[in-house]
N, C-alpha and C positions, 0 to 999 in steps of 0.2 A: 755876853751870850755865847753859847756853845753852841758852834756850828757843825750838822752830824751828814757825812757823806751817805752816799747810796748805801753802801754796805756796812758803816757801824752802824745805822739807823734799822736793819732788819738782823744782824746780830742781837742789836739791843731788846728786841721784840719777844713776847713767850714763844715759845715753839709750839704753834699751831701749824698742822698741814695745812697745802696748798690742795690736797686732795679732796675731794666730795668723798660724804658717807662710801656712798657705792663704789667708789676707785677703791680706797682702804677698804674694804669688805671683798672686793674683790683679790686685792694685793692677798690679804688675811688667808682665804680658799687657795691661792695659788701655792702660800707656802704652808699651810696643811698640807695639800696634797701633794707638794714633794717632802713631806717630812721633816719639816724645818722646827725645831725646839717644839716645848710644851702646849699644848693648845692654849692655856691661859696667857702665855707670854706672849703667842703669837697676836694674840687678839689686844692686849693692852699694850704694846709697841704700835700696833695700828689702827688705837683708841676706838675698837667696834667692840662689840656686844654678842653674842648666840641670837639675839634675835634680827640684827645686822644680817649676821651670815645667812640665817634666814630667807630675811627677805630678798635677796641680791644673790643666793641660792642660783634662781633659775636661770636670770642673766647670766652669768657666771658661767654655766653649763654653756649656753650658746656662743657667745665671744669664745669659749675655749673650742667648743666644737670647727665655730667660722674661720679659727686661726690654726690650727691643726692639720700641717700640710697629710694631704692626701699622695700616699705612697703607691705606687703601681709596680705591676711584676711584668 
């Protein structure tokens, strides 16, 4: 029997993210909107959809808004 440590055992595994839809839809929006490669590619590296981006759209908007340090003069 072949005994597999912590790490060849999740090596060995497919590459599924540890991310929820919503994380990857958002990751997705973030690099849209700084212009990071093709919108297709951006979207199948972070295995979401057009109707992903969608829905997790408006979240999206407020996490960037709640994280968005506010600048004073």
């Amino acid at each position: 029997m072949i005994t597999r440590d912590y790490f060849s055992f999740y090596a060995a595994e497919t590459e599924q993210s540890v991310l929820t839809r919503r994380h990857r839809a958002w990751v997705a929006l973030y690099a849209l909107a700084a212009g990071q490669g093709p919108r297709a590619e951006v979207l199948g590296l972070n295995e979401v959809t057009e109707a992903d981006l969608l829905e997790f759209e408006a979240s999206w908007r407020q996490l960037k808004r709640h994280n968005t340090p506010q600048l004073t003069r």
